[in-house]
C-alpha positions in Angstrom: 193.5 221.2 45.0 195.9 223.2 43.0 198.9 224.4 44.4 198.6 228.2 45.0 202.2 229.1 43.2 204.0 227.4 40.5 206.6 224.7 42.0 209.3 225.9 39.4 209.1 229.9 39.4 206.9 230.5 42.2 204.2 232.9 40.3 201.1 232.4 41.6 198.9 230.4 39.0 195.9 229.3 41.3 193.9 232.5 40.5 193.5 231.5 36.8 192.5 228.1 37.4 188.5 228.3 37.9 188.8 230.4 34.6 190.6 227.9 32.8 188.7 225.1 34.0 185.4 227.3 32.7 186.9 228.6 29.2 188.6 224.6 28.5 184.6 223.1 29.3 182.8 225.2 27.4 184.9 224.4 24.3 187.9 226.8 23.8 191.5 225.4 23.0 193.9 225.3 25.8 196.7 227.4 24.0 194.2 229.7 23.7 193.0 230.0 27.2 196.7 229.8 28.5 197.7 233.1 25.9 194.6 234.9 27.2 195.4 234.6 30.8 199.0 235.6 30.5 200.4 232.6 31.2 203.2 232.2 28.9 206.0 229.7 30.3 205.8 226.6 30.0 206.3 225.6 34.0 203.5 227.5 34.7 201.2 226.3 31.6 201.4 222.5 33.1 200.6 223.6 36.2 196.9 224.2 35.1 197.1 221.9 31.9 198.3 218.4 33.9 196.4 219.5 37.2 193.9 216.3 38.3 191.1 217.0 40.9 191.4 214.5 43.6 188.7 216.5 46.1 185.1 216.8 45.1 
């Protein structure tokens, strides 16, 4: 479960994660996924990039 907003800046980053998730499995680089989707600060970037999925 991903938090809806990033905990430092507050801009929501739970609508890019299913994409992410998608792009990252079927082989593209993270930087590039992360560029793509317009996430460019770092805060937001390890939101989705150190994110573990603890429900199934």
């Amino acid at each position: 479960m991903i938090p809806i907003r990033c905990l430092s800046c507050g801009k929501p980053v739970s609508a890019y994660f299913d994409e992410y998730n998608r792009r990252v499995a079927d082989g593209e680089k993270s930087k590039d996924v992360l560029d793509d989707l317009g996430l460019t600060r770092y805060c937001c970037r390890r939101m989705l990039i150190s994110h573990v999925q603890t429900w199934e």
